[in-house]
C-alpha positions as CSV (number, residue, x, y, z in Angstrom):
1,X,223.1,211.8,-149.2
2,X,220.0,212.4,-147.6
3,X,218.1,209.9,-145.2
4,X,214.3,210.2,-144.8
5,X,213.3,209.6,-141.1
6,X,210.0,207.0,-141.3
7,X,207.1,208.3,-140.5
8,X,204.4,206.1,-139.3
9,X,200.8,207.0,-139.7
10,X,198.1,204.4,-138.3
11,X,194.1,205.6,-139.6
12,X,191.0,204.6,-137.4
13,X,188.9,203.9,-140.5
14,X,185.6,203.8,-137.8
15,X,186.4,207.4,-137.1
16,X,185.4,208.8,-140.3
17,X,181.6,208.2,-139.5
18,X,181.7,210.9,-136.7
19,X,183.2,213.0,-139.0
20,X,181.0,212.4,-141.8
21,X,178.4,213.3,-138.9
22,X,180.3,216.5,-138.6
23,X,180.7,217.3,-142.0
24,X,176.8,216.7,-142.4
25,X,176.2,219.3,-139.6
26,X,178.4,221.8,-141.3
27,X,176.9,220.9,-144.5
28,X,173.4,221.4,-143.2
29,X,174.0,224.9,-141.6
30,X,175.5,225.9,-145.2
31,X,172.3,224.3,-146.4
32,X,170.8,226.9,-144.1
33,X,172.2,230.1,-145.5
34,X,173.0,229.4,-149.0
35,X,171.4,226.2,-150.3
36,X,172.8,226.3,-153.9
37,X,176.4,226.2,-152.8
38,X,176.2,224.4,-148.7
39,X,178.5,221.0,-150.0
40,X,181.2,223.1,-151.3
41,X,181.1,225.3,-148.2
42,X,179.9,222.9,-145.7
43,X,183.4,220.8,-147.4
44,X,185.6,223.7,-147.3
45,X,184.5,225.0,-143.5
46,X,185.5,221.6,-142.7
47,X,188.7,221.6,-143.9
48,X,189.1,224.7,-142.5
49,X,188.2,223.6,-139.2
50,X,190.0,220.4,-139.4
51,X,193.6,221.5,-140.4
52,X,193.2,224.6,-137.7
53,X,192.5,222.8,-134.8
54,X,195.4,220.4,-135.9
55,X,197.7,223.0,-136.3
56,X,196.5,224.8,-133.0
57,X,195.7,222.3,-130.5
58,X,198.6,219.7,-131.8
59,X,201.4,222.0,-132.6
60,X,203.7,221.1,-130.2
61,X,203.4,217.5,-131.2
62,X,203.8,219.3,-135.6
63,X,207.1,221.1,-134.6
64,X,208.6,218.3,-133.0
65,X,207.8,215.8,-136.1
66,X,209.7,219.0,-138.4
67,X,212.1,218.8,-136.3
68,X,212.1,214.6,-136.9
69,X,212.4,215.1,-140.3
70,X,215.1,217.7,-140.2
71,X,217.1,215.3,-137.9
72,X,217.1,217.3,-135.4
73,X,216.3,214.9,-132.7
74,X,218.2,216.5,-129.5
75,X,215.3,219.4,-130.6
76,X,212.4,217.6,-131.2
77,X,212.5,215.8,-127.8
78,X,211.3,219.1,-125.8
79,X,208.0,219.5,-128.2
80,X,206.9,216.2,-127.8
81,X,207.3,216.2,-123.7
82,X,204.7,219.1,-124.1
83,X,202.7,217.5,-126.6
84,X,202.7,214.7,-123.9
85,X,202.0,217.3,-121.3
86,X,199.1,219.0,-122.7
87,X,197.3,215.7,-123.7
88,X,198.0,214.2,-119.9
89,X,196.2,217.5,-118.6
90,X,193.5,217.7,-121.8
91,X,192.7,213.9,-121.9
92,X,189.5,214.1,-123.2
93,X,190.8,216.4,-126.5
94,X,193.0,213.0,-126.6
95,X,190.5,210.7,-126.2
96,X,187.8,211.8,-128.4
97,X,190.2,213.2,-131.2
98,X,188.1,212.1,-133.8
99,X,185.6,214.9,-132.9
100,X,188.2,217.4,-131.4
101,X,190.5,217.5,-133.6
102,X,188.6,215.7,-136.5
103,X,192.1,213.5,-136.4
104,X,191.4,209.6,-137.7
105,X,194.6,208.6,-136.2
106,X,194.2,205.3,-134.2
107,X,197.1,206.5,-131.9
108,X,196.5,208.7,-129.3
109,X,198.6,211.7,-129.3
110,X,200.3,210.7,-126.3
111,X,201.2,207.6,-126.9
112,X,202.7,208.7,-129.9
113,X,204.6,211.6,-128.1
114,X,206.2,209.0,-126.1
115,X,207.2,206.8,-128.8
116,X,208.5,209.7,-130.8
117,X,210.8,210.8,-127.7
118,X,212.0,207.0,-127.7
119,X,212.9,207.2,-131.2
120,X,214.5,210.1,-130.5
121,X,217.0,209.3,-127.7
122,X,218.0,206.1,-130.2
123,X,218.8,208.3,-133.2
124,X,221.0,210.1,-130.7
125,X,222.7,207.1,-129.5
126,X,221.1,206.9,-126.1
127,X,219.8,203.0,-125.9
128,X,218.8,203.1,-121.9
129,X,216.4,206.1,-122.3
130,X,215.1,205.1,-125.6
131,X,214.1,201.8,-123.6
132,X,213.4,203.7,-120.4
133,X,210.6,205.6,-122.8
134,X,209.5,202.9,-125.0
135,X,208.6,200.6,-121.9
136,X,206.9,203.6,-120.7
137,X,204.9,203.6,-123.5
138,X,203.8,199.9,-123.1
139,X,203.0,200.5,-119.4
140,X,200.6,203.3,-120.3
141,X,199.5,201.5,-123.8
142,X,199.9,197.6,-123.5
143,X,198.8,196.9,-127.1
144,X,201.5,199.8,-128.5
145,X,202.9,198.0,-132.0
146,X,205.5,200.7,-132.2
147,X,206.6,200.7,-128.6
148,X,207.2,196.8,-128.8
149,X,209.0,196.9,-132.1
150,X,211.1,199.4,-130.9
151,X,211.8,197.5,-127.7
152,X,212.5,194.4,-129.6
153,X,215.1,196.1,-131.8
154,X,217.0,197.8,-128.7
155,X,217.0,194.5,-126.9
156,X,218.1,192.8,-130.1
157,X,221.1,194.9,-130.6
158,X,222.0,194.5,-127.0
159,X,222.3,191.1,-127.8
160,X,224.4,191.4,-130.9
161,X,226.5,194.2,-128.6
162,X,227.1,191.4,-125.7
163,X,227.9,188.3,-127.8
């Protein structure tokens, strides 16, 4: 029997006005060069665009959620500490990821690499780093949901464990 890993997928709904902006822009060059058919080109360029840079700039962060859902947690754990890495160095792409990477995702990419390495060391069984990680994650992003939930549940089973 087969267990499907959650995945968790939190959407700034502000962010699609800079992307409508985007899409506009692309729309309007189209509009430029071939008027009768600039929507469906101006759409498609942006889908283009939009799955690319995901797959490109974020595919350290892609592999290790495949390797997630494959179970393959000891795996994944690598990708995500580079995902983590090239956002630290990159913070801007980060930061204004609804224009670099046309991403509506109201978590950062970092903070999610750390909560994903969390999750990780608790599907392998290792309670101290997935704490040591999750209260990472809260020191760098105080209002992390997922960092606190997963704290609470660790601290919750400790509990259980010591009565």
């Amino acid at each position: 029997m087969s267990v499907k890993t959650p995945t968790i997928r939190q959407t700034a709904w502000i962010s699609i006005i800079p992307q409508l902006g985007v899409m506009g822009l692309i729309i309007f060059i189209w509009w430029q060069v071939n008027p009768d058919k600039a929507v469906i080109n101006g759409a498609i360029t942006y889908l283009i665009i939009s799955f690319s840079l995901r797959r490109i700039v974020a595919r350290d962060h892609r592999k290790g959620m495949q390797l997630v859902k494959a179970q393959n947690f000891e795996t994944a754990i690598p990708f995500f500490e580079k995902a983590y890495d090239f956002f630290k160095r990159n913070d801007w792409i980060d930061k204004y990821r609804y224009l670099t990477l046309l991403s509506s995702s109201r978590i950062s990419y970092k903070e999610m690499a750390l909560n994903n390495i969390a999750f990780c060391f608790g599907q392998l069984g290792n309670g101290q780093k997935a704490k040591e990680y999750y209260e990472r994650t809260l020191n760098e992003f105080p209002d992390s949901g997922l960092a606190t939930a997963g704290l609470n549940m660790l601290n919750s089973m400790n509990k259980k464990e010591t009565e």
